[in-house]
mmCIF file of the N, C-alpha and C atoms, coordinates in Angstrom:
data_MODEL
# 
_entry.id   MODEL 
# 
loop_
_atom_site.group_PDB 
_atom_site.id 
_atom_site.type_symbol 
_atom_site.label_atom_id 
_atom_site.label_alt_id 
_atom_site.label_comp_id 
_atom_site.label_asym_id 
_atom_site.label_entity_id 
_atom_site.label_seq_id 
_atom_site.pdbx_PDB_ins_code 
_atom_site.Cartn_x 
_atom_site.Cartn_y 
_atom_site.Cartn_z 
_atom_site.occupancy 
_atom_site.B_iso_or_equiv 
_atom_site.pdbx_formal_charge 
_atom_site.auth_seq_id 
_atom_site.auth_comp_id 
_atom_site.auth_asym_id 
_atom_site.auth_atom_id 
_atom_site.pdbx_PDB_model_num 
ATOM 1   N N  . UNK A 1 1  ? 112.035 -106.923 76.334 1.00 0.00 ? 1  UNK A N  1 
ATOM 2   C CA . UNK A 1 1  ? 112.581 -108.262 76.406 1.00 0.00 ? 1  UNK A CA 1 
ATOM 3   C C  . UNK A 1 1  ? 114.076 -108.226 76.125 1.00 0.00 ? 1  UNK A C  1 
ATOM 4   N N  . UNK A 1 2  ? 114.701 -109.311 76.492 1.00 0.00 ? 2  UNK A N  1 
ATOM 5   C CA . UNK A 1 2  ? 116.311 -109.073 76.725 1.00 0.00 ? 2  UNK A CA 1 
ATOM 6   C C  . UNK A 1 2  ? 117.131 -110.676 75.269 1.00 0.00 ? 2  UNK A C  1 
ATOM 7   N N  . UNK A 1 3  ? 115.557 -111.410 74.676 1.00 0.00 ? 3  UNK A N  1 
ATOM 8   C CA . UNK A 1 3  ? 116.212 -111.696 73.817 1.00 0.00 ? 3  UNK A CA 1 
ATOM 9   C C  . UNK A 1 3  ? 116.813 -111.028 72.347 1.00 0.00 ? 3  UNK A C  1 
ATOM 10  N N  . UNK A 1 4  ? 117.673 -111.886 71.468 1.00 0.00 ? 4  UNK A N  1 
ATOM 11  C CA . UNK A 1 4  ? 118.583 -111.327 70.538 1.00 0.00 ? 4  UNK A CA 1 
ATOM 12  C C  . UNK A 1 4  ? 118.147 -112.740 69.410 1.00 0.00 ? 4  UNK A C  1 
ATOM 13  N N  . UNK A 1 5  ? 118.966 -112.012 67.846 1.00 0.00 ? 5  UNK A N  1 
ATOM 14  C CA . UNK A 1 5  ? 118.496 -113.367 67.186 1.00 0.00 ? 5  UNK A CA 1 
ATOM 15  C C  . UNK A 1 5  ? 119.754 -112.959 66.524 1.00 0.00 ? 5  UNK A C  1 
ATOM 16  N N  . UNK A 1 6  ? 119.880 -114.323 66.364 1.00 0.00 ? 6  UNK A N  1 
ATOM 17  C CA . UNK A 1 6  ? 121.062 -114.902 65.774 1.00 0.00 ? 6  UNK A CA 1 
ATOM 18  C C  . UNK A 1 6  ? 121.756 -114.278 64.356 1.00 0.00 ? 6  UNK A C  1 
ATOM 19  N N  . UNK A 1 7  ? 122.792 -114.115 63.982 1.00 0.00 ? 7  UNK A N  1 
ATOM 20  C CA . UNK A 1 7  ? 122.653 -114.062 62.198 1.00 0.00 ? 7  UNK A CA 1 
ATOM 21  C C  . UNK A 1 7  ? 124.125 -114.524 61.906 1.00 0.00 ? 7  UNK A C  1 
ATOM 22  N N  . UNK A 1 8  ? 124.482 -115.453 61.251 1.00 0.00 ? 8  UNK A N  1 
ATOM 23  C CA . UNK A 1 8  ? 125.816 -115.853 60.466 1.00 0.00 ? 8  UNK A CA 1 
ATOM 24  C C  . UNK A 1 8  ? 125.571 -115.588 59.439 1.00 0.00 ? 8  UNK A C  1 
ATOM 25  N N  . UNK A 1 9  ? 127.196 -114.692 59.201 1.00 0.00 ? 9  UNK A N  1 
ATOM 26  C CA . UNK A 1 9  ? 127.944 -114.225 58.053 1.00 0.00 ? 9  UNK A CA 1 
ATOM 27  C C  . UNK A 1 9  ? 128.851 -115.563 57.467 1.00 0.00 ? 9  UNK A C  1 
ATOM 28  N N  . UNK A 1 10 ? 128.482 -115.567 56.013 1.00 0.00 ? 10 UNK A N  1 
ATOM 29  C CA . UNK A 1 10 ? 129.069 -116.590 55.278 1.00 0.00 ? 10 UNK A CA 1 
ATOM 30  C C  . UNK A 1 10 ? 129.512 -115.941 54.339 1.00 0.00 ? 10 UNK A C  1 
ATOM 31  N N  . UNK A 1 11 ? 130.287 -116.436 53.409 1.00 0.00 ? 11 UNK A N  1 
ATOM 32  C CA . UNK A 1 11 ? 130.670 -116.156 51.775 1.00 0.00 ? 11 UNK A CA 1 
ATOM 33  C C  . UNK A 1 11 ? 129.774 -115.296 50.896 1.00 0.00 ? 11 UNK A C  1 
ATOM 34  N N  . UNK A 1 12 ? 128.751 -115.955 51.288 1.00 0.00 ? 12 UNK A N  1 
ATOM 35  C CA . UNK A 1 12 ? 127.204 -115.859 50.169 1.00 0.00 ? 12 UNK A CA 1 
ATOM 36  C C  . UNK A 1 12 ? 126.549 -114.855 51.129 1.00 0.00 ? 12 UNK A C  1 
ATOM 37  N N  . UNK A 1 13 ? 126.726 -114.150 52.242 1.00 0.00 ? 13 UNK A N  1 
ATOM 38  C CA . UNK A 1 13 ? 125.655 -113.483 52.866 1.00 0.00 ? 13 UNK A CA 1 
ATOM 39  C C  . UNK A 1 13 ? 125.609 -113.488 54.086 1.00 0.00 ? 13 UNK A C  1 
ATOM 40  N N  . UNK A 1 14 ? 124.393 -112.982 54.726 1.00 0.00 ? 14 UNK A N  1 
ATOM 41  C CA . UNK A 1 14 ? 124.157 -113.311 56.389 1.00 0.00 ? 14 UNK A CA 1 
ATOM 42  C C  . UNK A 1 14 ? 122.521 -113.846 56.164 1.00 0.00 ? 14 UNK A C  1 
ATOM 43  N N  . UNK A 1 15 ? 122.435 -114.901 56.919 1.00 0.00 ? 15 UNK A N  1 
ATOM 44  C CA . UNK A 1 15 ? 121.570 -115.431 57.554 1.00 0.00 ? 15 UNK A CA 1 
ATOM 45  C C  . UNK A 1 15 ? 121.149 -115.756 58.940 1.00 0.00 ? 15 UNK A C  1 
ATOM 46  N N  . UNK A 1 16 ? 119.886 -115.141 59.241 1.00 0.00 ? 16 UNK A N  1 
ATOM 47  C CA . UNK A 1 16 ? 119.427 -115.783 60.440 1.00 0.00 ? 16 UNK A CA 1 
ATOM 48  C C  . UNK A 1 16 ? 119.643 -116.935 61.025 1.00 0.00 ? 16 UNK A C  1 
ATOM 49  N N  . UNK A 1 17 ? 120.157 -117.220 61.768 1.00 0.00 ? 17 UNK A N  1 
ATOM 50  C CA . UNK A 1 17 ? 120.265 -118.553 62.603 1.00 0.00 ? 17 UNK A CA 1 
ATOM 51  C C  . UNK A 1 17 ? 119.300 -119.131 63.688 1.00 0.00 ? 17 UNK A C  1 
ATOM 52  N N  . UNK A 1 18 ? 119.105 -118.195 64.528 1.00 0.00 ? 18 UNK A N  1 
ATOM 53  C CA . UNK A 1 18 ? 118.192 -118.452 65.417 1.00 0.00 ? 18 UNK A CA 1 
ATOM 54  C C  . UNK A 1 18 ? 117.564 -117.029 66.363 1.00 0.00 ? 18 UNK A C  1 
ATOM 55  N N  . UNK A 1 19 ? 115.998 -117.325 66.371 1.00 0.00 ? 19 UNK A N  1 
ATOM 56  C CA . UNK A 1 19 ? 115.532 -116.077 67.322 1.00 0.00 ? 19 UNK A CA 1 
ATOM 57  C C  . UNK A 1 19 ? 115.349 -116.218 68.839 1.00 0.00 ? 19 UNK A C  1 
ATOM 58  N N  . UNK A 1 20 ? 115.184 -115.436 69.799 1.00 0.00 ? 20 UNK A N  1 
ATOM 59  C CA . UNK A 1 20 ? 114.964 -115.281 70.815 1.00 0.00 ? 20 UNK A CA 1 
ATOM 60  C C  . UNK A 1 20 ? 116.135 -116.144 71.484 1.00 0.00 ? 20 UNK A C  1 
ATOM 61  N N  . UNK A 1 21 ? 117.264 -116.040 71.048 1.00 0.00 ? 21 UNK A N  1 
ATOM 62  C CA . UNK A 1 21 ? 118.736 -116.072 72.344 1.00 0.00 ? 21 UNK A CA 1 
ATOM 63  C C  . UNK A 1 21 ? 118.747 -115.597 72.883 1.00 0.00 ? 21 UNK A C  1 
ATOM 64  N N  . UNK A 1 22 ? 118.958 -115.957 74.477 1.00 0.00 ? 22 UNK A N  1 
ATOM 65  C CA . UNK A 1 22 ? 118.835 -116.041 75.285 1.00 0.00 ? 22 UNK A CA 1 
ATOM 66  C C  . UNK A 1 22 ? 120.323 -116.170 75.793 1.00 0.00 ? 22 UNK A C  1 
ATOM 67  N N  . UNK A 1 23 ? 120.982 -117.428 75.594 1.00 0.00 ? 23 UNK A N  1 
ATOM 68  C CA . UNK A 1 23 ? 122.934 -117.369 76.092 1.00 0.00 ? 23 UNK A CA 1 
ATOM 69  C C  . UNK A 1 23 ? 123.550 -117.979 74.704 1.00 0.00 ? 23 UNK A C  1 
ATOM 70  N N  . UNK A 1 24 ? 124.416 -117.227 75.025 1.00 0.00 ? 24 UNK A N  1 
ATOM 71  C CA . UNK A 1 24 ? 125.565 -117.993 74.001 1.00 0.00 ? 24 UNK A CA 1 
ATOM 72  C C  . UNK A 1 24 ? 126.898 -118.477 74.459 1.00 0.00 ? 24 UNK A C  1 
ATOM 73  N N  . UNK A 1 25 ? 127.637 -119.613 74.479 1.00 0.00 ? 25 UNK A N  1 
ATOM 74  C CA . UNK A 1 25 ? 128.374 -120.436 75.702 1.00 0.00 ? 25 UNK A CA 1 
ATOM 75  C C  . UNK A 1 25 ? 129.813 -120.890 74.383 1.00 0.00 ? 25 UNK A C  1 
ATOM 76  N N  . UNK A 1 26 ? 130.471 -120.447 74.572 1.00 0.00 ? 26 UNK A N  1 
ATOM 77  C CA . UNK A 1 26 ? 131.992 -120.939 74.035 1.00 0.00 ? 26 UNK A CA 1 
ATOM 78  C C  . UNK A 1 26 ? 131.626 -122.500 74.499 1.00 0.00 ? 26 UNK A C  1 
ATOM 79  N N  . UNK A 1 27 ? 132.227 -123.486 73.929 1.00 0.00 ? 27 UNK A N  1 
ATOM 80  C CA . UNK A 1 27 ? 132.873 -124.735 74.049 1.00 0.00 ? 27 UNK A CA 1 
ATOM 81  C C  . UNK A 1 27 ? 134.276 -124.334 73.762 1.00 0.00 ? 27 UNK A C  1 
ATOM 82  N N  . UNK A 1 28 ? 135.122 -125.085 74.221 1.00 0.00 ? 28 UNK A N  1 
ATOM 83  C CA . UNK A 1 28 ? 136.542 -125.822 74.093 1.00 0.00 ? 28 UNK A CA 1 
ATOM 84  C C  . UNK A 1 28 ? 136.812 -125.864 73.058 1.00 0.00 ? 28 UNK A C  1 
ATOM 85  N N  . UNK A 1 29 ? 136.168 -126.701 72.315 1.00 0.00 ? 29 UNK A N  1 
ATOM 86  C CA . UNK A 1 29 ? 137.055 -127.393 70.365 1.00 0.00 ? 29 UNK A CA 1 
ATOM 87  C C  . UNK A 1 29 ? 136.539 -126.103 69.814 1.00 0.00 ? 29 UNK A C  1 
ATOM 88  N N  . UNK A 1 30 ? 135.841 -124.608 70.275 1.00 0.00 ? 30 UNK A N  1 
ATOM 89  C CA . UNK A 1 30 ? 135.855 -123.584 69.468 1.00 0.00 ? 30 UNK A CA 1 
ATOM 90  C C  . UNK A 1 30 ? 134.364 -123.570 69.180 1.00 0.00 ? 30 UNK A C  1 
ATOM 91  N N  . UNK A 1 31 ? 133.253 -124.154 69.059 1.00 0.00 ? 31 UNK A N  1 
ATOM 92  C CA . UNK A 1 31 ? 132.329 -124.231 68.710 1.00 0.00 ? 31 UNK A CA 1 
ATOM 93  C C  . UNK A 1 31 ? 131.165 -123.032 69.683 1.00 0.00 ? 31 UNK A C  1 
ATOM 94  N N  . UNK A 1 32 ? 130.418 -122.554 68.989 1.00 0.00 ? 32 UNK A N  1 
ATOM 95  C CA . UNK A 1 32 ? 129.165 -121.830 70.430 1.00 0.00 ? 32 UNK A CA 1 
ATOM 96  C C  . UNK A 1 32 ? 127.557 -122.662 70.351 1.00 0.00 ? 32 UNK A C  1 
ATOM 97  N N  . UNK A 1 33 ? 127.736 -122.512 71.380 1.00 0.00 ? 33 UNK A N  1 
ATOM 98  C CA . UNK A 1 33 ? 126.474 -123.374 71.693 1.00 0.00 ? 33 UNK A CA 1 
ATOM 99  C C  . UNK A 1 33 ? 125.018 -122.262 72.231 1.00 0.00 ? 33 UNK A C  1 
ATOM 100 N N  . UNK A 1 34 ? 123.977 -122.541 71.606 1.00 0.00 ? 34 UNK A N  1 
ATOM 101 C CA . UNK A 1 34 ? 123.093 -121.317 71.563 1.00 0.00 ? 34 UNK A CA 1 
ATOM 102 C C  . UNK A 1 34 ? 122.090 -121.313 72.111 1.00 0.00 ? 34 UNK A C  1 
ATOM 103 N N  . UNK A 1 35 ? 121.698 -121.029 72.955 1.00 0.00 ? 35 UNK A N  1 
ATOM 104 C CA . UNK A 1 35 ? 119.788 -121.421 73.421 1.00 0.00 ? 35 UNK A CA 1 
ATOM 105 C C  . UNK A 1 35 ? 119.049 -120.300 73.239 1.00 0.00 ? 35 UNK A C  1 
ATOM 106 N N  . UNK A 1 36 ? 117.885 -120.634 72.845 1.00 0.00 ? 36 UNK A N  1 
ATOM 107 C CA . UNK A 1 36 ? 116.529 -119.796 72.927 1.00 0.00 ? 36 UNK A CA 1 
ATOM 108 C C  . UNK A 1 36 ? 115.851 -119.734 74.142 1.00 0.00 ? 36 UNK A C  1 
ATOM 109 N N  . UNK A 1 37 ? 114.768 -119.074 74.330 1.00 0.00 ? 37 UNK A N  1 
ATOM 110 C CA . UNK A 1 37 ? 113.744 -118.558 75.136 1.00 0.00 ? 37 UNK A CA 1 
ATOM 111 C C  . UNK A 1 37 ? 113.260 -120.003 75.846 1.00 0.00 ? 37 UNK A C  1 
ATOM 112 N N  . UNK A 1 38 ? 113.046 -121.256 75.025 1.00 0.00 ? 38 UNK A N  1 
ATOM 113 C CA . UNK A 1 38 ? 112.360 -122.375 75.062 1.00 0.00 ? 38 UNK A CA 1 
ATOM 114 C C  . UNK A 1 38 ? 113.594 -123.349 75.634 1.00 0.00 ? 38 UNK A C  1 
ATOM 115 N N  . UNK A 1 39 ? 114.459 -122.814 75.294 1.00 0.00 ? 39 UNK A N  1 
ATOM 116 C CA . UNK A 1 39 ? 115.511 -123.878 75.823 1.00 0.00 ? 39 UNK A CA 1 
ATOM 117 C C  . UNK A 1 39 ? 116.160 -124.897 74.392 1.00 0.00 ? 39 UNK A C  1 
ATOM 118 N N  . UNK A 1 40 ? 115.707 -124.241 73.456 1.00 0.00 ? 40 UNK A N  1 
ATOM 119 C CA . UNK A 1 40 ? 116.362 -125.402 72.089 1.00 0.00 ? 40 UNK A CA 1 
ATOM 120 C C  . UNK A 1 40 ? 117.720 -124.891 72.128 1.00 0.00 ? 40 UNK A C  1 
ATOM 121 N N  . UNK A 1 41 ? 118.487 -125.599 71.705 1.00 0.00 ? 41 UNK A N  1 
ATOM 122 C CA . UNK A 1 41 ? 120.035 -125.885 71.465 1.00 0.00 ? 41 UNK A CA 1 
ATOM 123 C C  . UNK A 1 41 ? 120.543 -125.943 70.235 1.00 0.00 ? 41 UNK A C  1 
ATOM 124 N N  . UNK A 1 42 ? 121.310 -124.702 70.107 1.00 0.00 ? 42 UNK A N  1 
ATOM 125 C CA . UNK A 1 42 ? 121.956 -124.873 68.461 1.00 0.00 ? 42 UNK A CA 1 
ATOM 126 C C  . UNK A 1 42 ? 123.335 -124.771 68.657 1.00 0.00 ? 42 UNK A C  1 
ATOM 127 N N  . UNK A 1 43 ? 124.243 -125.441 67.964 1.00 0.00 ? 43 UNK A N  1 
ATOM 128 C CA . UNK A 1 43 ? 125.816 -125.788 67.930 1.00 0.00 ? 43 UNK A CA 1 
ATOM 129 C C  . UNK A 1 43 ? 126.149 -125.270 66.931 1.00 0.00 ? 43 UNK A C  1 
ATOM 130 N N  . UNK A 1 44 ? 127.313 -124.557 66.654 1.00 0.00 ? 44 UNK A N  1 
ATOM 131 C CA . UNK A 1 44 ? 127.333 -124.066 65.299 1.00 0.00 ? 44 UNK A CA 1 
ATOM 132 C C  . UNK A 1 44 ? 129.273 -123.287 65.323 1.00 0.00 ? 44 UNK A C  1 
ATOM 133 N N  . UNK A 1 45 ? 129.906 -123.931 64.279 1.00 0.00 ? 45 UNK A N  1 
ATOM 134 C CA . UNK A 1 45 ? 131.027 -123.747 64.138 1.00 0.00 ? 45 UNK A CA 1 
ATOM 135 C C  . UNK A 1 45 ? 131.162 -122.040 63.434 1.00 0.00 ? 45 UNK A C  1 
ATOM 136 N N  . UNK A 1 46 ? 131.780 -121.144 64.579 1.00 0.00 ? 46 UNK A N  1 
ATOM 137 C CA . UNK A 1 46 ? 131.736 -120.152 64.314 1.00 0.00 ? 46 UNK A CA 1 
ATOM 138 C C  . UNK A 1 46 ? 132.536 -118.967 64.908 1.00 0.00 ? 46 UNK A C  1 
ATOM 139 N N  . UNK A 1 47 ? 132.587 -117.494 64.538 1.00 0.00 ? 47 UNK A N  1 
ATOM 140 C CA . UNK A 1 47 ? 133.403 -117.082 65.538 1.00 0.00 ? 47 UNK A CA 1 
ATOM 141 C C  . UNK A 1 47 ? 132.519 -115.895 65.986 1.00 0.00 ? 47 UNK A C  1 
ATOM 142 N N  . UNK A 1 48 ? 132.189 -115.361 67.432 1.00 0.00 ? 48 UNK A N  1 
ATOM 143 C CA . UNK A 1 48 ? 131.621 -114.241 67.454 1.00 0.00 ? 48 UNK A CA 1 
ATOM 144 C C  . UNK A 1 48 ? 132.104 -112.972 67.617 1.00 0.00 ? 48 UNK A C  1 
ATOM 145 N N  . UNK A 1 49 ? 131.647 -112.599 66.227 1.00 0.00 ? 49 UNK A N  1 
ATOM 146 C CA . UNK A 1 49 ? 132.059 -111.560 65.684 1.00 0.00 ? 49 UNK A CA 1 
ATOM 147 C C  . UNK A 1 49 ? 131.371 -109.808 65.686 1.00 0.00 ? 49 UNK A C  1 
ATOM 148 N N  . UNK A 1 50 ? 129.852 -109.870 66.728 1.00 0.00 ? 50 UNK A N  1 
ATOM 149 C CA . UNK A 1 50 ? 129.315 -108.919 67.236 1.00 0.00 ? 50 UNK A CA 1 
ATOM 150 C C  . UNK A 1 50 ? 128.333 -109.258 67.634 1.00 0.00 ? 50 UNK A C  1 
ATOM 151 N N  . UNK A 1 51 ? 128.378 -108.406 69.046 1.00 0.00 ? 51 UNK A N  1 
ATOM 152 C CA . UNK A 1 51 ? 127.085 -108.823 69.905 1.00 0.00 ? 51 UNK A CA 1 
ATOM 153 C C  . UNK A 1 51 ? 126.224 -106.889 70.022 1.00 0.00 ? 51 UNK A C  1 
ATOM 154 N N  . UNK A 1 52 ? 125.293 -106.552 69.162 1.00 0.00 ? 52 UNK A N  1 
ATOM 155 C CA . UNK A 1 52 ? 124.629 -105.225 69.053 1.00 0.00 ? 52 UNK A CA 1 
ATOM 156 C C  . UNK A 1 52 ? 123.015 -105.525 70.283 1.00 0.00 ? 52 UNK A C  1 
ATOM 157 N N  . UNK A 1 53 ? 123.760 -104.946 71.700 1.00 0.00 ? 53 UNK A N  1 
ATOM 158 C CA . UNK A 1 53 ? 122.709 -105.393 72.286 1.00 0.00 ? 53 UNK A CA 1 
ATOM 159 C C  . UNK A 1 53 ? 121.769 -104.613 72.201 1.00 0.00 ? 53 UNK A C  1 
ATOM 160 N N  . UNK A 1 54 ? 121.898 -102.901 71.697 1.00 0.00 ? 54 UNK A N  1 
ATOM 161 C CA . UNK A 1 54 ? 120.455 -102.056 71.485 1.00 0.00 ? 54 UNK A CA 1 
ATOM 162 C C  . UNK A 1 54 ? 119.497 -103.090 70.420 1.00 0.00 ? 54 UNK A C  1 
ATOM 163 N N  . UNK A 1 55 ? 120.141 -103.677 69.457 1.00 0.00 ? 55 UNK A N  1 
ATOM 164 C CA . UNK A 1 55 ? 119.929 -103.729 68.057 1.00 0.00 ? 55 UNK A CA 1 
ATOM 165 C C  . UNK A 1 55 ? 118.984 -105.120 68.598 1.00 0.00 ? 55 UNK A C  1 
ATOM 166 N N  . UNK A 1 56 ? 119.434 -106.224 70.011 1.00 0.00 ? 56 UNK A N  1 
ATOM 167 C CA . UNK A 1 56 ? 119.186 -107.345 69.799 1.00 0.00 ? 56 UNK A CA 1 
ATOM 168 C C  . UNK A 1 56 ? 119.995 -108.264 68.818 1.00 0.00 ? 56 UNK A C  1 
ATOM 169 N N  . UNK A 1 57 ? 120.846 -108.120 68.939 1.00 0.00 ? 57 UNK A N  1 
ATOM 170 C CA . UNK A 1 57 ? 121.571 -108.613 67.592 1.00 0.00 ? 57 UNK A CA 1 
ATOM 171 C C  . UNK A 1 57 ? 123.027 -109.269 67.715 1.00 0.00 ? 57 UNK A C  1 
ATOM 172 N N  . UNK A 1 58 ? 122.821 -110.666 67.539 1.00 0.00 ? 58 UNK A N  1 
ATOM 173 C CA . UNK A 1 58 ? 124.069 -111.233 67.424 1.00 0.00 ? 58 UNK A CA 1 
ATOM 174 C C  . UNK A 1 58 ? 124.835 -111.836 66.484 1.00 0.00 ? 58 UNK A C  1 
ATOM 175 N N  . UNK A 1 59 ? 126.033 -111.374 65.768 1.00 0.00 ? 59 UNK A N  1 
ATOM 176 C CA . UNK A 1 59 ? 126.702 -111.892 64.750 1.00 0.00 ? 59 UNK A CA 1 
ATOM 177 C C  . UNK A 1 59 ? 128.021 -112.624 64.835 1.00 0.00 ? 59 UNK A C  1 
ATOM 178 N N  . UNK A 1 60 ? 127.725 -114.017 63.652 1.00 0.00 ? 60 UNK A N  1 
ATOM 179 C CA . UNK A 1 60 ? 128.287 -114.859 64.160 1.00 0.00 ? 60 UNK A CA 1 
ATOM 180 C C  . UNK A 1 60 ? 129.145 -115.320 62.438 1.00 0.00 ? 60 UNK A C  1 
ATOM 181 N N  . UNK A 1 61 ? 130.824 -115.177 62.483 1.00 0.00 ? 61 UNK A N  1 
ATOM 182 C CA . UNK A 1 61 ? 131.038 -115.618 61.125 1.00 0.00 ? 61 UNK A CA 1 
ATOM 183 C C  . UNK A 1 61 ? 131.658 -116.924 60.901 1.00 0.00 ? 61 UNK A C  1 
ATOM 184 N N  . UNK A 1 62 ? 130.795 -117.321 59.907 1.00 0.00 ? 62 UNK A N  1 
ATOM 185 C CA . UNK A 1 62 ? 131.554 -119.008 60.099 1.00 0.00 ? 62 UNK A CA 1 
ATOM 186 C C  . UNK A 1 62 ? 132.532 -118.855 59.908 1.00 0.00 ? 62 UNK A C  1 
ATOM 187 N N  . UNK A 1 63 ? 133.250 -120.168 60.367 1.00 0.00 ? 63 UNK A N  1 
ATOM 188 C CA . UNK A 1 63 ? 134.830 -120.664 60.191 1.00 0.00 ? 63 UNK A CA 1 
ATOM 189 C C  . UNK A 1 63 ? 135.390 -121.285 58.895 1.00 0.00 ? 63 UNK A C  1 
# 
């Protein structure tokens, strides 16, 4: 399978954000906009900061 799951780096750590991404889409005002397998939608003020596609793995550090 060709999905990836999410993880933001914060202050305090990294956390999962979301599984089975699918695209991840720049907006304009800076923001990425995220979909899953299902089509849910996550917005999230951030910068991407590694995409490990063996790993499935996308990292994202907040702003």
């Amino acid at each position: 399978m060709c999905e990836s799951t999410a993880y933001l780096i914060t202050p305090e750590g990294e956390y999962k954000l979301m599984d089975y991404v699918v695209n991840v889409f720049p907006e304009a005002d800076g923001k990425l906009c995220l979909y899953d397998l299902l089509g849910e939608k996550k917005v999230i003020e951030g910068l991407l900061k590694e995409i490990r596609l063996l790993d499935h793995k996308i990292i994202i550090e907040q702003k």
